[in-house]
ZADO-1210 file (C-alpha; in nm, 4 decimals, padded with zeros to 6 digits):
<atoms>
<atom x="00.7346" y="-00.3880" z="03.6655" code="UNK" pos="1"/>
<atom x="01.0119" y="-00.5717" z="03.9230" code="UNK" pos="2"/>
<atom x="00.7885" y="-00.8584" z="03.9108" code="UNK" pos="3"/>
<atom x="00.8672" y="-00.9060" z="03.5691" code="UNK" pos="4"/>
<atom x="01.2450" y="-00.9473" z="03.6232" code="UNK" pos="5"/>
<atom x="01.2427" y="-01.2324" z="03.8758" code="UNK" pos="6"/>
<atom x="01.4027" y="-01.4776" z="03.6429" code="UNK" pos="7"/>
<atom x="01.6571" y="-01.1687" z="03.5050" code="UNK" pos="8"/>
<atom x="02.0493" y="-01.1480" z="03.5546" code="UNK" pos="9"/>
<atom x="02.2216" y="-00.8719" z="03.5720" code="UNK" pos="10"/>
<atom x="02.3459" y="-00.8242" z="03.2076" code="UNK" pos="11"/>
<atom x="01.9254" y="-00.7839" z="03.1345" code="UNK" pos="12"/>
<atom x="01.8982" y="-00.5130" z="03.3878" code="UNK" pos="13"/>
<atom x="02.1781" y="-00.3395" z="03.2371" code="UNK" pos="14"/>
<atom x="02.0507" y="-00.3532" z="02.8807" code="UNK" pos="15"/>
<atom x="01.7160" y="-00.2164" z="02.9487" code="UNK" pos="16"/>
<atom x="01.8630" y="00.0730" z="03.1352" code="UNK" pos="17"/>
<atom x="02.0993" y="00.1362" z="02.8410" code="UNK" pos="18"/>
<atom x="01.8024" y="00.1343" z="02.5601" code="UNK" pos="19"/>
<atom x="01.6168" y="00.3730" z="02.8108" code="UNK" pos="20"/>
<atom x="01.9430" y="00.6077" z="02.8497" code="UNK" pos="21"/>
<atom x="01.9514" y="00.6478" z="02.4545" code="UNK" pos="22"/>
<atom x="01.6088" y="00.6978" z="02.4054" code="UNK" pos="23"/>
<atom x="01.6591" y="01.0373" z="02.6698" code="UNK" pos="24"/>
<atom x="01.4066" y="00.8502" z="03.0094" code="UNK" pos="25"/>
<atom x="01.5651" y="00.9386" z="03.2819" code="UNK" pos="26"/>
<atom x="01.4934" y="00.6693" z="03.5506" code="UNK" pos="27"/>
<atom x="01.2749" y="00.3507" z="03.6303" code="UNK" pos="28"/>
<atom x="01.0392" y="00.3231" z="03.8847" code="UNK" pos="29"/>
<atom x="01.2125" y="00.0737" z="04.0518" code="UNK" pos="30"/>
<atom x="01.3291" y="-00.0744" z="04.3568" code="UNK" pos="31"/>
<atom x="01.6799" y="-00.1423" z="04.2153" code="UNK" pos="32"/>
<atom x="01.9560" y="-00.0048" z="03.9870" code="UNK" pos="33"/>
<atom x="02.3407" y="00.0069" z="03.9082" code="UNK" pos="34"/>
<atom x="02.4616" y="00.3417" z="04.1040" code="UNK" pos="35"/>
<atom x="02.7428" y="00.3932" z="03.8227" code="UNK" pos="36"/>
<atom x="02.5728" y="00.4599" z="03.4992" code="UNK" pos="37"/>
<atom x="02.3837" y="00.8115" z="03.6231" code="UNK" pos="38"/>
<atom x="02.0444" y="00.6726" z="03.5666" code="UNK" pos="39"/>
<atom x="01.8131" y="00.7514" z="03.8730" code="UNK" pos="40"/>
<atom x="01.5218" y="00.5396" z="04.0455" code="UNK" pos="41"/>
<atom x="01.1986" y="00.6386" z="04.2681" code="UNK" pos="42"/>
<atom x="00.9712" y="00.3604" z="04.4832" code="UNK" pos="43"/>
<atom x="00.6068" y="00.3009" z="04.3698" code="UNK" pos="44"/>
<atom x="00.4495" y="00.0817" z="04.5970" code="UNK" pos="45"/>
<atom x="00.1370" y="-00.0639" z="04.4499" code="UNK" pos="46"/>
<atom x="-00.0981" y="-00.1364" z="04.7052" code="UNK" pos="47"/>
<atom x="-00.3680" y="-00.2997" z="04.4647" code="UNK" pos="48"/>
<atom x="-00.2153" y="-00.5695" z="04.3293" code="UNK" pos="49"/>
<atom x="-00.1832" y="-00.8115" z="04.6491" code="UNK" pos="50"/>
<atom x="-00.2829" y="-00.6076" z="04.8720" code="UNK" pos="51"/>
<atom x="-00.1706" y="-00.3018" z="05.1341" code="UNK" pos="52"/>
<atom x="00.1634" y="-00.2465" z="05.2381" code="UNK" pos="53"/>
<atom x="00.2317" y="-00.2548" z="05.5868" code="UNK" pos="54"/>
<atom x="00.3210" y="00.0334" z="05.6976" code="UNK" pos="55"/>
<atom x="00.6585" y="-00.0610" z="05.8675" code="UNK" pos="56"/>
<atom x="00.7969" y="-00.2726" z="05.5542" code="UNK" pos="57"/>
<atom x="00.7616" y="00.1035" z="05.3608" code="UNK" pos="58"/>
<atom x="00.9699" y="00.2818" z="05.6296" code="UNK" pos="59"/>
<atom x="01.2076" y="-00.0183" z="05.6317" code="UNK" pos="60"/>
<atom x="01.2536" y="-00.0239" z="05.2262" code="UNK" pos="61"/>
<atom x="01.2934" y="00.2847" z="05.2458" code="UNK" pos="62"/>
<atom x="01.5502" y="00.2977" z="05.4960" code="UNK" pos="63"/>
<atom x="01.7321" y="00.0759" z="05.2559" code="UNK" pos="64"/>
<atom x="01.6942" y="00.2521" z="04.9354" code="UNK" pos="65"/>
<atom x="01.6300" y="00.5822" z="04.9674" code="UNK" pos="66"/>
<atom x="01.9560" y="00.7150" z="05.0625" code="UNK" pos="67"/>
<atom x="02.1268" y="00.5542" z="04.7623" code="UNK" pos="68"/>
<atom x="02.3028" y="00.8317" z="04.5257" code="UNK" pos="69"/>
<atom x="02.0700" y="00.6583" z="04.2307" code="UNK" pos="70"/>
<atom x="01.7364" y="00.7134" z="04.4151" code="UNK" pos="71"/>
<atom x="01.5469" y="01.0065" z="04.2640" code="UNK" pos="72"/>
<atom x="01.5264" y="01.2962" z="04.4915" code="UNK" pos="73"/>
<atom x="01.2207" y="01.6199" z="04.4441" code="UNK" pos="74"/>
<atom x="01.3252" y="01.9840" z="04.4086" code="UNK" pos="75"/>
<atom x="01.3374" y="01.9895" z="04.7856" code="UNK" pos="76"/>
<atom x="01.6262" y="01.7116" z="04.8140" code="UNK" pos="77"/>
<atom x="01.3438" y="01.5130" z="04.9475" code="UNK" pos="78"/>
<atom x="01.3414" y="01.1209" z="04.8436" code="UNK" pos="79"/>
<atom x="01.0552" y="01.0699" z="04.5700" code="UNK" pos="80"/>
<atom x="00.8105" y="00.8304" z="04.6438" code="UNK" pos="81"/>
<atom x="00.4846" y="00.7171" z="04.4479" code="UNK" pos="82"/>
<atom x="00.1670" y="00.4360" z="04.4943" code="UNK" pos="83"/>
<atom x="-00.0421" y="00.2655" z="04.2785" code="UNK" pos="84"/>
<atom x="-00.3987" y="00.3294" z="04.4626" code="UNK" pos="85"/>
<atom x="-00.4330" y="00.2883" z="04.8389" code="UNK" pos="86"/>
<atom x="-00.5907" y="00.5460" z="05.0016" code="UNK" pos="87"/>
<atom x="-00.7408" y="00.3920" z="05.2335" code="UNK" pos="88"/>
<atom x="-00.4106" y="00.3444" z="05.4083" code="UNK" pos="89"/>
<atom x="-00.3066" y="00.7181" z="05.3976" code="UNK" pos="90"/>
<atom x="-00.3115" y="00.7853" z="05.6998" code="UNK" pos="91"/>
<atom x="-00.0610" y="00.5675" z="05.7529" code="UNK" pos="92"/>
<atom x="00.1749" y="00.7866" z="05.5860" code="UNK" pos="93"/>
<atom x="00.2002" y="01.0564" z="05.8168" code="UNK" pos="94"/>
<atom x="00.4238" y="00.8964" z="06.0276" code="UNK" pos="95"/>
<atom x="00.6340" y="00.7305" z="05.7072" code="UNK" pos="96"/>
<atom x="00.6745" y="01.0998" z="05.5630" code="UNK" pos="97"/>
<atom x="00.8282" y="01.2215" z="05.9558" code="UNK" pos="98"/>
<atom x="01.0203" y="00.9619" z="05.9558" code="UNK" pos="99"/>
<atom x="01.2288" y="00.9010" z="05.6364" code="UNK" pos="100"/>
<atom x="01.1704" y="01.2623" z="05.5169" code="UNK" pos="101"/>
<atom x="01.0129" y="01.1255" z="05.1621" code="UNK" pos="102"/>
<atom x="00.8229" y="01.3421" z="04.9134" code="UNK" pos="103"/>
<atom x="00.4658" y="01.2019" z="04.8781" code="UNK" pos="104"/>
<atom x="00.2863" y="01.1768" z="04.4793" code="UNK" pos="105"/>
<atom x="00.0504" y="00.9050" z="04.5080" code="UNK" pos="106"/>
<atom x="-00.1624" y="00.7559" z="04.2496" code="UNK" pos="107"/>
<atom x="-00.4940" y="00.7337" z="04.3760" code="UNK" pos="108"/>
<atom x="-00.6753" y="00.7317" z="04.0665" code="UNK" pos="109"/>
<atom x="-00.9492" y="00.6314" z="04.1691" code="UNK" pos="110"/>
<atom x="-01.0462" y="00.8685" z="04.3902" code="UNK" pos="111"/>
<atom x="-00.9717" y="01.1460" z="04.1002" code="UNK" pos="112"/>
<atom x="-00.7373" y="01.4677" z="04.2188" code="UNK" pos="113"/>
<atom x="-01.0139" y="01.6635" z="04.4232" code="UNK" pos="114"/>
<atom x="-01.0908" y="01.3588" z="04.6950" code="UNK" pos="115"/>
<atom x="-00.7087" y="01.2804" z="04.6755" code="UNK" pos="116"/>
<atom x="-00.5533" y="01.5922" z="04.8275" code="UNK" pos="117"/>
<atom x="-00.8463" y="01.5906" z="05.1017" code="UNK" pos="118"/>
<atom x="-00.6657" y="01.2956" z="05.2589" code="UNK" pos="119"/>
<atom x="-00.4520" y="01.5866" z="05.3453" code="UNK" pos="120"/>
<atom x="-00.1061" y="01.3383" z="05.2478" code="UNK" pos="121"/>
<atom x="00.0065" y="01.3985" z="04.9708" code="UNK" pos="122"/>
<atom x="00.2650" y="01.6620" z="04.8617" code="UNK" pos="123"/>
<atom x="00.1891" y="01.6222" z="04.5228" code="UNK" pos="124"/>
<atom x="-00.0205" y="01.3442" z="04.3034" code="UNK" pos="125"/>
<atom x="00.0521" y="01.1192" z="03.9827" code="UNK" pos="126"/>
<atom x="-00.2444" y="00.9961" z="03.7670" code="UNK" pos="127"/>
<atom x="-00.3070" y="00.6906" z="03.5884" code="UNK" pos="128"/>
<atom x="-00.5368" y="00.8562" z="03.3286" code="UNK" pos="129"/>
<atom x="-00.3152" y="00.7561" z="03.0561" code="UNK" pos="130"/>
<atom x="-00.5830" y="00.5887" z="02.8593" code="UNK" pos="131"/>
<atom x="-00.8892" y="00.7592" z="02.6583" code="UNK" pos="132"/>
<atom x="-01.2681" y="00.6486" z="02.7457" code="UNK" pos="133"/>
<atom x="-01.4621" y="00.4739" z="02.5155" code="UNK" pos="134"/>
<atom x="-01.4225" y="00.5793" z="02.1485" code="UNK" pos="135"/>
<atom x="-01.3124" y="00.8729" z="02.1989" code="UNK" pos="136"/>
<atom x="-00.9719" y="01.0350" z="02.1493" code="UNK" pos="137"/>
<atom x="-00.7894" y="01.1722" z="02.4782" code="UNK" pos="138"/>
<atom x="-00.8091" y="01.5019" z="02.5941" code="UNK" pos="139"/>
<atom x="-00.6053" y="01.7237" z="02.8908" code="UNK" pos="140"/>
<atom x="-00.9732" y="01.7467" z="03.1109" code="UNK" pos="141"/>
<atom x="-00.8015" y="01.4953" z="03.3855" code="UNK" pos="142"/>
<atom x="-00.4705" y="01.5985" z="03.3871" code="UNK" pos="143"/>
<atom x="-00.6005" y="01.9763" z="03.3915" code="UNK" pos="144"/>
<atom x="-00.8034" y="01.8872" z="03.6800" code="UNK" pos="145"/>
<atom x="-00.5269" y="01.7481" z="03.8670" code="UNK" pos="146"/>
<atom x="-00.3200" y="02.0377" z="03.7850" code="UNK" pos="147"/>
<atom x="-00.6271" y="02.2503" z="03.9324" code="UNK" pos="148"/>
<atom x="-00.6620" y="02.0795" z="04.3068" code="UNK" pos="149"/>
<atom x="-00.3327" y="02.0268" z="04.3588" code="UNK" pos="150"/>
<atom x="-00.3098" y="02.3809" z="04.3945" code="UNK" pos="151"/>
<atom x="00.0032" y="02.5429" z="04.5485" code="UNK" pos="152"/>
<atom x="00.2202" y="02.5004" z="04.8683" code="UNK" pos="153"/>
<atom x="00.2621" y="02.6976" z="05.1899" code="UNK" pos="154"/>
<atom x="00.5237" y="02.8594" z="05.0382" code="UNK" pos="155"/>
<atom x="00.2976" y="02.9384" z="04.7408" code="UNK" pos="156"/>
<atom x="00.4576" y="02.7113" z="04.4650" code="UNK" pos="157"/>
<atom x="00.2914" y="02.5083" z="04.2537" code="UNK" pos="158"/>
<atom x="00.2375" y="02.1242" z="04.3889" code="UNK" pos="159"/>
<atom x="00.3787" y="01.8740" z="04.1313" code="UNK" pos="160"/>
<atom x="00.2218" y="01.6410" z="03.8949" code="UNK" pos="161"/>
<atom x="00.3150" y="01.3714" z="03.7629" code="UNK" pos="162"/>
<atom x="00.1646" y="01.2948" z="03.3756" code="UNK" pos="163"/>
<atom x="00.0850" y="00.9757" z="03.2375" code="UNK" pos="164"/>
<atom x="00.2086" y="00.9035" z="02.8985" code="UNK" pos="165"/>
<atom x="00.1107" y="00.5809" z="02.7385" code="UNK" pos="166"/>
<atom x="00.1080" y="00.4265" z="02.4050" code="UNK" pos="167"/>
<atom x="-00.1986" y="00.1824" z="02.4583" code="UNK" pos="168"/>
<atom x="-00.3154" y="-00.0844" z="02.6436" code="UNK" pos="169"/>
<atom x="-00.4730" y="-00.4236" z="02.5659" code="UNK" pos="170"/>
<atom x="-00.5038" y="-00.7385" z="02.7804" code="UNK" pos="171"/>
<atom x="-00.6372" y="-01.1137" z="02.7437" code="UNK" pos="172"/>
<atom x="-00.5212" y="-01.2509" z="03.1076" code="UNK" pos="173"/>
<atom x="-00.7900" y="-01.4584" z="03.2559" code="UNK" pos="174"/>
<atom x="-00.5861" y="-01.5749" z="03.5357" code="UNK" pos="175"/>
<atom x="-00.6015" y="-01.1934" z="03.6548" code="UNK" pos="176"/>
<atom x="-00.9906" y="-01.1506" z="03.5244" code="UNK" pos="177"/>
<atom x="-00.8454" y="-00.9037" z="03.2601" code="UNK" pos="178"/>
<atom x="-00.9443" y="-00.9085" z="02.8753" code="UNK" pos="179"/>
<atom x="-01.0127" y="-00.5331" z="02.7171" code="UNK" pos="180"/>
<atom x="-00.8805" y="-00.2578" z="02.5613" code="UNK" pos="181"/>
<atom x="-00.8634" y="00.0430" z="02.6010" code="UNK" pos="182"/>
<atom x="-00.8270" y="00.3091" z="02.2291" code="UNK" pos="183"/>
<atom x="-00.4763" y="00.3548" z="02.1287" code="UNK" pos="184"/>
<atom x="-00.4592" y="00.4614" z="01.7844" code="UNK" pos="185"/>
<atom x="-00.2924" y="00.8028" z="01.7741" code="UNK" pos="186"/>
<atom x="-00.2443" y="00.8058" z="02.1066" code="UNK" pos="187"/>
<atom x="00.1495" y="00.8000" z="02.1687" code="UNK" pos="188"/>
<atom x="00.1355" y="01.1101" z="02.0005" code="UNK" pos="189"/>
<atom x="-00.1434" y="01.2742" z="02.0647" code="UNK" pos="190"/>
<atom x="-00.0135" y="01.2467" z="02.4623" code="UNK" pos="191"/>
<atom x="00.3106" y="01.4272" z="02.3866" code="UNK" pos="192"/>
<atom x="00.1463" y="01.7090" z="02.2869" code="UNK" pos="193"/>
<atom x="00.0008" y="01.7106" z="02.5891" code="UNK" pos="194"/>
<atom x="00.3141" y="01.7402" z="02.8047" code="UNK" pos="195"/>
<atom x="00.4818" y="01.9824" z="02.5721" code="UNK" pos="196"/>
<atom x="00.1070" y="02.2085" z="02.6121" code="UNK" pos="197"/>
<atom x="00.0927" y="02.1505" z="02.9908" code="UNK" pos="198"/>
<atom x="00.4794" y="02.1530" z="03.0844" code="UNK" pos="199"/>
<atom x="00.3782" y="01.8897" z="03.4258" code="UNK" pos="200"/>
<atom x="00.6844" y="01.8901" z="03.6841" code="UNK" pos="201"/>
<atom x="00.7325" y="01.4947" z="03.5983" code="UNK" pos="202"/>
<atom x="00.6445" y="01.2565" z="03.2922" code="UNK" pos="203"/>
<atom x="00.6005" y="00.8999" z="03.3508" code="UNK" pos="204"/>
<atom x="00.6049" y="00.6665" z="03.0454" code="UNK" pos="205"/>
<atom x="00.3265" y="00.3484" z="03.1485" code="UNK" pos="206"/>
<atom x="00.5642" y="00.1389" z="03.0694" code="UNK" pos="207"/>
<atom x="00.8943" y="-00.0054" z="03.0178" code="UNK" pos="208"/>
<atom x="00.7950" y="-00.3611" z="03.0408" code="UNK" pos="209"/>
<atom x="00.4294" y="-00.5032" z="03.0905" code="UNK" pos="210"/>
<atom x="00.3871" y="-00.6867" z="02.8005" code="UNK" pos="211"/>
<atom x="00.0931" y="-00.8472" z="02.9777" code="UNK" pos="212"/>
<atom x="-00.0814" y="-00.4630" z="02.9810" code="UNK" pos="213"/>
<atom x="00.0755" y="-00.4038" z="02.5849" code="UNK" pos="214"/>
<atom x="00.2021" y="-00.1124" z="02.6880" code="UNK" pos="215"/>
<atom x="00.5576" y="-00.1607" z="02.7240" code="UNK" pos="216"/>
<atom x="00.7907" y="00.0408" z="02.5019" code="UNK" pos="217"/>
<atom x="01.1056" y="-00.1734" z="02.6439" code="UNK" pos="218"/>
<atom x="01.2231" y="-00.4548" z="02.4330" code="UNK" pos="219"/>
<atom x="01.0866" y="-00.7848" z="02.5012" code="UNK" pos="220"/>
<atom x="01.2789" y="-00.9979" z="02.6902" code="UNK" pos="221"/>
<atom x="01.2135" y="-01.3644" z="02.6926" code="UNK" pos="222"/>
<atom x="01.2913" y="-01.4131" z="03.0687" code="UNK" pos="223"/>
<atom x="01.0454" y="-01.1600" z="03.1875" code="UNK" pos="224"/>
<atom x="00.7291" y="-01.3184" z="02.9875" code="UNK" pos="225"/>
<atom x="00.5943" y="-01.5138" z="03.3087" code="UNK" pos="226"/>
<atom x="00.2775" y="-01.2931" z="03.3093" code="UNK" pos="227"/>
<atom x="00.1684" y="-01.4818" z="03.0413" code="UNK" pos="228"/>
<atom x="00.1715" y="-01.7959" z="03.2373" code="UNK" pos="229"/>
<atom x="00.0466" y="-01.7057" z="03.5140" code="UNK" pos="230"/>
<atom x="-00.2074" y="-01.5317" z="03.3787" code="UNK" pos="231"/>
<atom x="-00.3291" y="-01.7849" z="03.1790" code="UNK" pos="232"/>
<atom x="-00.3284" y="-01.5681" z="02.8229" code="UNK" pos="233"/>
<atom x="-00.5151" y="-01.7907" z="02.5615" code="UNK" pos="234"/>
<atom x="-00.1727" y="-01.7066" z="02.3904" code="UNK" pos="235"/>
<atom x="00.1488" y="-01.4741" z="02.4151" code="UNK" pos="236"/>
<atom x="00.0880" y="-01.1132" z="02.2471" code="UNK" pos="237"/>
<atom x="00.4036" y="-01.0095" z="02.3119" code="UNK" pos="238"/>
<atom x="00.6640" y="-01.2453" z="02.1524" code="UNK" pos="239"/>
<atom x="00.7470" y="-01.1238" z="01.7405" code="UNK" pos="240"/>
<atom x="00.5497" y="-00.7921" z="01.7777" code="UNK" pos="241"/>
<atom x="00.8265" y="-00.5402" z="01.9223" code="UNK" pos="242"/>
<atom x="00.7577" y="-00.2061" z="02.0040" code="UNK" pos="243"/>
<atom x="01.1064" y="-00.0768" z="02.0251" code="UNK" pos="244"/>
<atom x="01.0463" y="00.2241" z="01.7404" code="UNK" pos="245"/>
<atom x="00.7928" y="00.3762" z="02.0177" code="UNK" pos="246"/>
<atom x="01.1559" y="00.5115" z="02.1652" code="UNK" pos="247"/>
<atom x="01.2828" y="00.6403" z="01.7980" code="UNK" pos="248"/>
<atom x="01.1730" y="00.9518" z="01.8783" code="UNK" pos="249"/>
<atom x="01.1867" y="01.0116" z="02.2294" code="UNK" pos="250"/>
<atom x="01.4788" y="01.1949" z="02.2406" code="UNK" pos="251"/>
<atom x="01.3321" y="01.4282" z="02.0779" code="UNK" pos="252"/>
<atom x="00.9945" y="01.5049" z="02.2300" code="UNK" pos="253"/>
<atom x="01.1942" y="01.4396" z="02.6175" code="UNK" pos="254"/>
<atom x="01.4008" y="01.6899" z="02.5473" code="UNK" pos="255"/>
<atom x="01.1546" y="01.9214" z="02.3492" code="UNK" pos="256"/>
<atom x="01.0038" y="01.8268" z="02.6866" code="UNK" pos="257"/>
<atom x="01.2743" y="01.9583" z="02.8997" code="UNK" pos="258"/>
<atom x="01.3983" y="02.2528" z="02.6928" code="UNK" pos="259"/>
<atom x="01.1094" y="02.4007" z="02.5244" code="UNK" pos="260"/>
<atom x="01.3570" y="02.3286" z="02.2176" code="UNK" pos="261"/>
<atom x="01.5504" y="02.0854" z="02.0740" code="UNK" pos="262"/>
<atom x="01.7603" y="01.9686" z="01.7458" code="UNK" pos="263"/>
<atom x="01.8049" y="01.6898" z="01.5611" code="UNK" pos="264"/>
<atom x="01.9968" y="01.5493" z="01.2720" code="UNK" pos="265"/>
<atom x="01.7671" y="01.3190" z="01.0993" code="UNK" pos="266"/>
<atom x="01.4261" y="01.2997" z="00.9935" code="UNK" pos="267"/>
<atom x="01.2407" y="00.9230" z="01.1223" code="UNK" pos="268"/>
<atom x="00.8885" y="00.8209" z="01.1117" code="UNK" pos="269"/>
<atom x="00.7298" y="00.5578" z="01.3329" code="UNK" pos="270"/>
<atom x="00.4396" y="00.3945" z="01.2105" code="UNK" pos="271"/>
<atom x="00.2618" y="00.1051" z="01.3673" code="UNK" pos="272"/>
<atom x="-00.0515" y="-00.0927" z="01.2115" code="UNK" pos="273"/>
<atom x="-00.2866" y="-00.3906" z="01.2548" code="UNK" pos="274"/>
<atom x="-00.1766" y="-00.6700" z="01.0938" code="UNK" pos="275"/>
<atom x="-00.5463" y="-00.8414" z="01.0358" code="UNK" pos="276"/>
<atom x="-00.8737" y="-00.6242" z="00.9613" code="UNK" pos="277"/>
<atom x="-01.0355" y="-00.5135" z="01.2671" code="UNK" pos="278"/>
<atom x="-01.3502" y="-00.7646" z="01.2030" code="UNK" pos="279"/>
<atom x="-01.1733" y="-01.0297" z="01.0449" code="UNK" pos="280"/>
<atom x="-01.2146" y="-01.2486" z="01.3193" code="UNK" pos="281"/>
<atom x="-01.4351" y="-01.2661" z="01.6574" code="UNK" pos="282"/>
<atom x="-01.3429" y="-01.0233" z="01.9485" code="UNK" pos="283"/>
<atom x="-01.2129" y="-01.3443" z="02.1566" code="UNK" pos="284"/>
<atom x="-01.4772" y="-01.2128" z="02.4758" code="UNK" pos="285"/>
<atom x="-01.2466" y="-00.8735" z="02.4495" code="UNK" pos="286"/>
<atom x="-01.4856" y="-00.5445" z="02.5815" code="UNK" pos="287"/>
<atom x="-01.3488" y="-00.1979" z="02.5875" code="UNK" pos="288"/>
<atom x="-01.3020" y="-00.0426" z="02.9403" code="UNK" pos="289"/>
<atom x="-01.5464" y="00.3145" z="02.9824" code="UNK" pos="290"/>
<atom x="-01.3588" y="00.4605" z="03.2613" code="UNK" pos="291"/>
<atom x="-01.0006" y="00.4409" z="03.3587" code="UNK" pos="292"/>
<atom x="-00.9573" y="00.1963" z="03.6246" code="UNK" pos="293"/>
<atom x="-01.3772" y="00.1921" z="03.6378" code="UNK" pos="294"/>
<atom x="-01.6137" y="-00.1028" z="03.5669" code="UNK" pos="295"/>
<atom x="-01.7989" y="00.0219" z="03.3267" code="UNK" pos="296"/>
<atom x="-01.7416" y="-00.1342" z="02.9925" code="UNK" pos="297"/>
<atom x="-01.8463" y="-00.1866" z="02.6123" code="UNK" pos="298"/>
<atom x="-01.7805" y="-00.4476" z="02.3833" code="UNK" pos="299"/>
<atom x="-01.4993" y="-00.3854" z="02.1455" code="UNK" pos="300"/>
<atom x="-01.5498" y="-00.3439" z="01.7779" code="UNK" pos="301"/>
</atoms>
């Protein structure tokens, strides 16, 4: 998340891309990077959070960034580009596509794969189904059904996907109307399994850095904690509870990933664990979310 990294210098940009280097990601979804360390970026832009892009600022940021050696470039040597939701606005990318040549997987969740590729944009589609519903434990049903309407090409290839992979997700920001959870439990590694069953084109990790969303697997840097303030968080979940040994074994599974094989030369285990009993205290107005990116919800246990 760039908005995290407003108050970051460069020394904090180059550690997180180190720590992502050794744990085997191979780019950010970013709008910036060093070009030197062979670490590659794509452009997301989220059209939820404060609104539509106009349609002129894409073309122009991309103008900028795209023909960078570290932006991220499809199969096709066509410039990779991705959105959180905004659909509404796709026809507007019809004339971005002509005119800076980019390769289009948005995330239109919620609109699900089917009504997605009948806006007739996209060259290929990323999900945000990362997260199980309810109690239950995740399955492949959404990312097989994006897998399924995507379909193939003109030229009869498969159209890419783009997996979610995410550890969990809890958040207590009022300031955003945000306080639920969605199940996490065995889910970091139940979702690997996943990719190494359905072998998608691309894997994105949700995320480096939202601490607000829980879900980071990036170190927690003290400068890039402001969601927490401005979101008005009854207090800071982030701070003292690292997640860094969610990357301990991602060089393995990315390149298990990658290879179909890979090899090691140590054994690690990763275990994380509640430090209070589930019911030892209230729920603090906390609900867990039915539906990804839905409104239906229950109250958390």
């Amino acid at each position: 998340m760039v908005g995290n990294t407003e108050n970051y210098v460069m020394s904090d940009y180059e550690y997180d891309i180190s720590q992502a280097q050794k744990a085997h990601i191979d780019g950010f979804v970013l709008n910036m990077a060093p070009e030197a360390v062979g670490f590659k970026l794509f452009l997301s832009f989220d059209y939820a959070g404060q609104g539509p892009w106009h349609k002129q600022d894409v073309i122009d940021m991309l103008d900028i960034y795209a023909d960078s050696p570290s932006y991220f470039r499809h199969s096709t040597g066509q410039p990779l580009v991705s959105t959180f939701e905004g659909p509404k606005q796709s026809d507007d990318w019809v004339e971005i596509k002509e005119r800076t040549e980019a390769f289009f997987m948005p995330s239109w969740s919620s609109l699900g794969a089917k009504r997605a590729m009948k806006k007739g944009t996209a060259d290929g589609l990323s999900s945000w189904g990362a997260w199980p519903e309810g109690p239950n434990a995740i399955s492949e049903e959404i990312d097989a059904s994006y897998v399924d309407f995507l379909g193939k090409d003109a030229s009869g290839k498969p159209r890419p996907y783009m997996m979610p992979v995410s550890p969990w997700f809890y958040t207590n920001l009022p300031g955003y109307n945000k306080n639920w959870l969605w199940r996490g439990d065995s889910l970091w590694f139940n979702r690997w399994n996943h990719v190494w069953d359905m072998e998608p084109e691309y894997v994105q990790i949700i995320s480096w850095n939202d601490y607000g969303e829980s879900h980071h697997i990036g170190p927690v840097n003290d400068r890039a904690i402001v969601a927490f303030e401005t979101g008005r968080a009854p207090f800071n979940y982030a701070l003292g509870l690292p997640h860094d040994a969610w990357r301990m074994l991602l060089p393995f599974v990315i390149d298990t990933y990658k290879a179909g094989k890979t090899s090691f030369t140590k054994e690690g285990l990763t275990v994380w664990y509640r430090l209070n009993p589930g019911r030892a205290c209230s729920s603090g107005g906390t609900v867990g979310k039915h539906r990804c990116l839905g409104s239906g919800r229950r109250r958390s246990g």
